[in-house]
C-alpha positions in Angstrom: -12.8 1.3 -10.1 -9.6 1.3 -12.5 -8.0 -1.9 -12.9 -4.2 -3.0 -13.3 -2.4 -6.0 -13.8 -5.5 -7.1 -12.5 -5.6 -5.3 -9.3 -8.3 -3.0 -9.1 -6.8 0.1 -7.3 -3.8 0.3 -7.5 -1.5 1.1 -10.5 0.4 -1.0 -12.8 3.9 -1.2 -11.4 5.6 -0.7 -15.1 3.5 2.6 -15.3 5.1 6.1 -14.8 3.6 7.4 -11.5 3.9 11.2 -10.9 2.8 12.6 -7.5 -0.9 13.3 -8.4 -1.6 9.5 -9.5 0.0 8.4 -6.4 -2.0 11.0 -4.5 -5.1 9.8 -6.0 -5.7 6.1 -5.4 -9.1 4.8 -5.8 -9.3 2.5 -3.4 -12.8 0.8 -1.8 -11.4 0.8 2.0 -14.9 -1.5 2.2 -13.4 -4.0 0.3 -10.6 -4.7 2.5 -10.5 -7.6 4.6 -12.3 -7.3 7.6 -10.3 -9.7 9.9 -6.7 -9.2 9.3 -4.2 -11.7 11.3 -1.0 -9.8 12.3 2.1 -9.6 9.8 3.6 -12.8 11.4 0.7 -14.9 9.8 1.2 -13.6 5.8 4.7 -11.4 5.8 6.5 -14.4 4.6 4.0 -14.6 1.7 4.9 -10.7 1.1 6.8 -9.0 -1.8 8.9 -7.1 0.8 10.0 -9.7 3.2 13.3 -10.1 3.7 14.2 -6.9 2.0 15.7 -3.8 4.0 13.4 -2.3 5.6 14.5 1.2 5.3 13.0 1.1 1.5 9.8 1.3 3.1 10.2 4.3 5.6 11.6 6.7 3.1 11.9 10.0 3.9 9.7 11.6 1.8 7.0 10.7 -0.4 9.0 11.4 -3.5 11.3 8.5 -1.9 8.4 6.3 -1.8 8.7 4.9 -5.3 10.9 1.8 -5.1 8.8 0.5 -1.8 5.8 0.7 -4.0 6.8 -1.1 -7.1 7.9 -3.8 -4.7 3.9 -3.1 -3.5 2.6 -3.7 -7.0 4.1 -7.0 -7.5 2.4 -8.1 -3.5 0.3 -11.0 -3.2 -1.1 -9.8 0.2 -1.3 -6.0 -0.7 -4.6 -5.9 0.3 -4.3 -7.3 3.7 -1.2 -5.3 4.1 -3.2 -2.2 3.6 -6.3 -3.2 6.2 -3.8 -4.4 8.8 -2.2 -0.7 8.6 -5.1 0.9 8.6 -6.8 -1.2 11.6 -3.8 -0.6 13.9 -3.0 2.8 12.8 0.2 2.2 11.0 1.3 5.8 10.5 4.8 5.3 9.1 5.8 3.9 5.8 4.8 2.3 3.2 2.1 -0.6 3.7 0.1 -1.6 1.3 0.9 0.3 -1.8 0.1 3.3 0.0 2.6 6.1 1.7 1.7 7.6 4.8 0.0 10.7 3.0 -1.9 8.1 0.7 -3.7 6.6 3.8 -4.5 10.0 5.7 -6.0 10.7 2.4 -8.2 7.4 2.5 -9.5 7.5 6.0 -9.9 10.9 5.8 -12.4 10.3 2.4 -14.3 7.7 4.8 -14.5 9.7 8.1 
């Protein structure tokens, strides 16, 4: 599994990122947290919180870039990313991941 900033997964947030690197994540969806508590337990712990929300919706994923560098620098990424996927977060940027990112990933597992 690649490794940056000490973040296996995900890349470094001071890297370029094209489409295809974005597009091709490896992330261990076994390695997320099993139990995730709902954002009101660890949002306030988040990179994002408190920011406008609309950076994380964007309209495309070309749009998506600013929502995750604010996702590289998260100290509950991880738990982001299993609470989306758990309760079927299709919309926006959770995790470090676009919308695409995580069809992508449950998709691999299915």
């Amino acid at each position: 599994m690649p490794v940056a900033n000490g973040m296996p997964g995900w890349p470094s947030p001071a890297q370029p990122r094209d489409m295809d690197q974005l597009l091709d994540l490896d992330i261990d969806l076994q390695q997320l947290p099993k139990q995730v508590n709902p954002p009101d337990f660890w949002q306030e712990k988040a990179a994002c919180y408190g920011l406008d929300p609309e950076v994380f919706f964007p309209t495309t994923e070309e749009e998506a870039g600013l929502a995750l560098s604010y996702c590289g620098l998260c100290s509950v990424r991880e738990v982001c990313l299993a609470w989306s996927i758990q309760n079927g977060e299709r919309y926006g940027v959770w995790g470090g991941t676009t919308e695409q990112q995580r069809r992508r990933l449950i998709r691999h597992v299915a």
